[in-house]
C-alpha positions in Angstrom: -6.7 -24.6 36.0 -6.1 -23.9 32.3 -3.9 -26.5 30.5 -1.7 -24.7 27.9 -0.4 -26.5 25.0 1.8 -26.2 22.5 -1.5 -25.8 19.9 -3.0 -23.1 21.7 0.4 -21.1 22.4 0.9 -21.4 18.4 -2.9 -20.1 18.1 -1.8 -17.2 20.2 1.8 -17.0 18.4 0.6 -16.5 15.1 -2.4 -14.4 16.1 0.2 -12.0 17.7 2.5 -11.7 14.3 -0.5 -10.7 12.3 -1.6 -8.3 15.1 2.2 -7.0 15.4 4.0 -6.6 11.9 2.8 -4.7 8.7 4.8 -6.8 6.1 2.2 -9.5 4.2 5.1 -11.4 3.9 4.9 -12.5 7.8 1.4 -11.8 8.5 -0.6 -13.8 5.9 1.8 -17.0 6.7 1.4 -16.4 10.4 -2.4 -16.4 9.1 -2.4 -19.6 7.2 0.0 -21.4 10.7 -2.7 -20.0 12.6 -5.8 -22.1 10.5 -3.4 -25.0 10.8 -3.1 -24.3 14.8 -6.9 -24.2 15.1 -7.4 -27.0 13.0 -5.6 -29.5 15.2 -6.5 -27.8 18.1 -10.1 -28.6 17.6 -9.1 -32.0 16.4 -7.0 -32.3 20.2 -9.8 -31.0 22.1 -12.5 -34.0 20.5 -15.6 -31.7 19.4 -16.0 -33.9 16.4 -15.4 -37.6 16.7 -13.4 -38.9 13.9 -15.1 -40.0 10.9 -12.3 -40.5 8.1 -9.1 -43.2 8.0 -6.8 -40.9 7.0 -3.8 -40.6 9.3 -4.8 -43.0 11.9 -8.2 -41.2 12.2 -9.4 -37.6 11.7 -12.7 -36.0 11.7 -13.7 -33.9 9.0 -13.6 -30.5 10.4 -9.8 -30.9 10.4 -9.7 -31.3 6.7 -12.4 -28.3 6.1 -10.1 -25.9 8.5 -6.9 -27.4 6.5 -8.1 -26.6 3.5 -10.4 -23.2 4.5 -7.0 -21.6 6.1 -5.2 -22.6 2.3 -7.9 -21.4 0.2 -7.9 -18.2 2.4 -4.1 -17.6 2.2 -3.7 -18.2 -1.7 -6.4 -15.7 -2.3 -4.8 -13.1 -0.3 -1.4 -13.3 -1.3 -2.2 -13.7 -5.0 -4.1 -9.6 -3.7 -0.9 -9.3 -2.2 1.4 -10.0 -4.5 -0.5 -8.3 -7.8 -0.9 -5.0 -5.7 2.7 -4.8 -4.5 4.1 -4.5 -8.2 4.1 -1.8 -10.6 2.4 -1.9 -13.8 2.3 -0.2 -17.3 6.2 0.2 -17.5 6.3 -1.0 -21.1 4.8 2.0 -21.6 7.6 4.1 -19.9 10.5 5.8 -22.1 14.2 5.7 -21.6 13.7 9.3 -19.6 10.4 8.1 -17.2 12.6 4.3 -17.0 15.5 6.8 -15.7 13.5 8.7 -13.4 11.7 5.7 -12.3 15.3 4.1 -11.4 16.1 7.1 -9.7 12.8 7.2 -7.2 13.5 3.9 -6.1 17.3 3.9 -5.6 15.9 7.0 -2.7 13.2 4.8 -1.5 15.8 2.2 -0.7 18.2 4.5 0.3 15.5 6.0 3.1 14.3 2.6 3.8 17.7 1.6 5.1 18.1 5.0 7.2 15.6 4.2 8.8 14.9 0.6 8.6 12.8 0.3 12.0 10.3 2.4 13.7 9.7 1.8 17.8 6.3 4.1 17.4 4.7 1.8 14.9 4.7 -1.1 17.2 3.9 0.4 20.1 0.5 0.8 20.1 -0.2 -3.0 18.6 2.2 -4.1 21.6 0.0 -2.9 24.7 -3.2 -3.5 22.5 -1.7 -7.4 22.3 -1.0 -6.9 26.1 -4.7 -5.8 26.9 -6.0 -8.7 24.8 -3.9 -11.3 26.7 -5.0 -10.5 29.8 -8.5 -10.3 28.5 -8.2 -13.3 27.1 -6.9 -15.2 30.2 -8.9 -13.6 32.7 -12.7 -13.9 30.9 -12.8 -17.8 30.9 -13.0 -18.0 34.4 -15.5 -14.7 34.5 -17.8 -15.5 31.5 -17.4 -19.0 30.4 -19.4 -20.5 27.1 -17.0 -22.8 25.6 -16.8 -26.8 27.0 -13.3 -25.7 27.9 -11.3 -22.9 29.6 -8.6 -23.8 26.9 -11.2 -23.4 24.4 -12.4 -20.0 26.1 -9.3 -18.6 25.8 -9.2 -19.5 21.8 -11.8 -18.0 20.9 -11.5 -14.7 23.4 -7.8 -14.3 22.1 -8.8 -14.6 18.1 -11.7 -12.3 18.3 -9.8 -9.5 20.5 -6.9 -9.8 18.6 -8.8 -9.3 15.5 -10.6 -6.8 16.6 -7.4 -4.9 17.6 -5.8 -5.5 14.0 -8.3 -3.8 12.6 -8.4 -0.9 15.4 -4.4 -0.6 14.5 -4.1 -1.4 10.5 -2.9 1.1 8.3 -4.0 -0.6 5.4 -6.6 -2.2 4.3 -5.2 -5.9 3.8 -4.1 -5.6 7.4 -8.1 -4.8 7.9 -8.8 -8.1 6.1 -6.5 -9.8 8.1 -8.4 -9.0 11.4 -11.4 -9.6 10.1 -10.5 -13.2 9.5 -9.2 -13.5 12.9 -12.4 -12.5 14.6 -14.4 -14.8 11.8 -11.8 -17.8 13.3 -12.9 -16.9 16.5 -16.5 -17.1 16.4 -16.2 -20.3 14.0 -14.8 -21.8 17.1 -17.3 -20.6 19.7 -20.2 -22.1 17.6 -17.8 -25.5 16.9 -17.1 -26.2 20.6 -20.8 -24.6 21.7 -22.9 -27.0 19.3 -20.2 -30.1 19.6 -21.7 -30.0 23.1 -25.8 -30.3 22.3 -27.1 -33.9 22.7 -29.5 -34.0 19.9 -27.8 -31.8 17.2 -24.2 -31.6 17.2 -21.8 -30.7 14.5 -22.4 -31.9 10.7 -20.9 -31.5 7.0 -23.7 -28.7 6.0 -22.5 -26.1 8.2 -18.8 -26.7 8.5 -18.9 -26.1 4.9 -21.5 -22.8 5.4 -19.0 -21.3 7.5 -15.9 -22.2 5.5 -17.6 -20.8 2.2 -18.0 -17.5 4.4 -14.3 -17.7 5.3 -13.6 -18.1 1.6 -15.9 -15.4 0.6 -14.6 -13.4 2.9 -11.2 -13.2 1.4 -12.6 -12.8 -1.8 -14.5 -9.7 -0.5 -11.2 -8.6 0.7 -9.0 -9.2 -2.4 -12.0 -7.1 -4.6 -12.1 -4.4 -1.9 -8.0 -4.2 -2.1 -8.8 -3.8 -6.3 -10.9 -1.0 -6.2 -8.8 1.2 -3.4 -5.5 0.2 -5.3 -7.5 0.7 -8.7 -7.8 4.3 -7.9 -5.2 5.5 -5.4 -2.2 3.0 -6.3 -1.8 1.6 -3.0 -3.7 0.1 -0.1 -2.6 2.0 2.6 -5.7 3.9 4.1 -4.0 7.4 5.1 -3.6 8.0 1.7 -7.8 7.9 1.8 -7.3 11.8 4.1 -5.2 13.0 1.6 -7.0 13.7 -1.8 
């Protein structure tokens, strides 16, 4: 029988907000929680032995998750944060300053009419719902990982991701999920080659696949550049429209 933990249900928890909510301001925290989640979980589960003093004895795959996940999180809410603000108002007169004033007192005064939509959440609710079913029931039908625990990490970080994407509405949400299913698979081939006799896990390619994380987001904050450079947003729908 699968033992649940308080690790894995954070895994799933934060997995959930990023798959759930639009705002950056929840989802790329839940992301980084989520790095910190998988970090220990993999230090819980023993795939590495522990090979460093600190803290009464870690291995270093917690350290290269720890500081993967804040490397990740600081590059995208640095995109975040420089493509949520408006630029070039210096360059506004008293008029376009007073017009400008004007458009956002209506955007906040139609953002608090309607300050939640059911619909939008729908669809990433049942989609969560598939995944956790999924993720619960292919353990015990297709196992790969050591453990079912482990099974369901990996299952629930790939499908979720996969889902973020399926749902996103703009294209740091995309990056989000991509992450997620990168997480995923980094676990697989962690608790898959912590198992071989003769290889096992090393530095070299904890590192490989935490430079890919990094590049990843990197790929992700340039992508979020050119599609803001030229529409002045991120969100995708605006793509259908010119």
């Amino acid at each position: 029988m699968m033992h649940i933990n308080w690790l894995l249900i954070g895994i799933g928890m934060t997995a959930t907000v990023v798959l759930l909510f639009r705002d950056w301001r929840l989802t790329i925290p839940a992301l980084l929680l989520n790095y910190v989640a998988l970090a220990l979980f993999l230090a819980e589960q023993q795939f590495v032995a522990p090979d460093m003093d600190l803290f009464g004895g870690i291995s270093t795959l917690v350290v290269v998750k720890l500081i993967t996940g804040m490397a990740v999180t600081f590059i995208l809410s640095i995109t975040a944060l420089t493509f949520s603000r408006e630029y070039g108002l210096e360059n506004l007169d008293e008029f376009g300053m007073a017009e400008l004033r004007r458009a956002a007192r209506a955007a906040q005064r139609q953002m608090a009419s309607q300050p939640f939509h059911v619909g939008d959440y729908i669809v990433p609710f049942w989609a969560g719902v598939l995944a956790l079913f999924a993720s619960a029931t292919l353990p015990y039908v297709y196992a790969i990982a050591p453990t079912p625990a482990a099974d369901f990490a990996w299952y629930w970080l790939v499908l979720t991701g996969v889902l973020t994407i399926a749902t996103a509405s703009d294209l740091l949400k995309i990056g989000l999920g991509l992450l997620l299913c990168a997480s995923g698979i980094d676990m697989l081939y962690t608790a898959v080659v912590s198992t071989l006799k003769d290889g096992g896990l090393n530095v070299i390619p904890l590192a490989l696949l935490s430079q890919f994380h990094i590049l990843l987001a990197l790929a992700i904050a340039y992508l979020c550049g050119l599609l803001y450079g030229r529409l002045k947003t991120l969100e995708l729908n605006e793509l259908y429209k010119r």
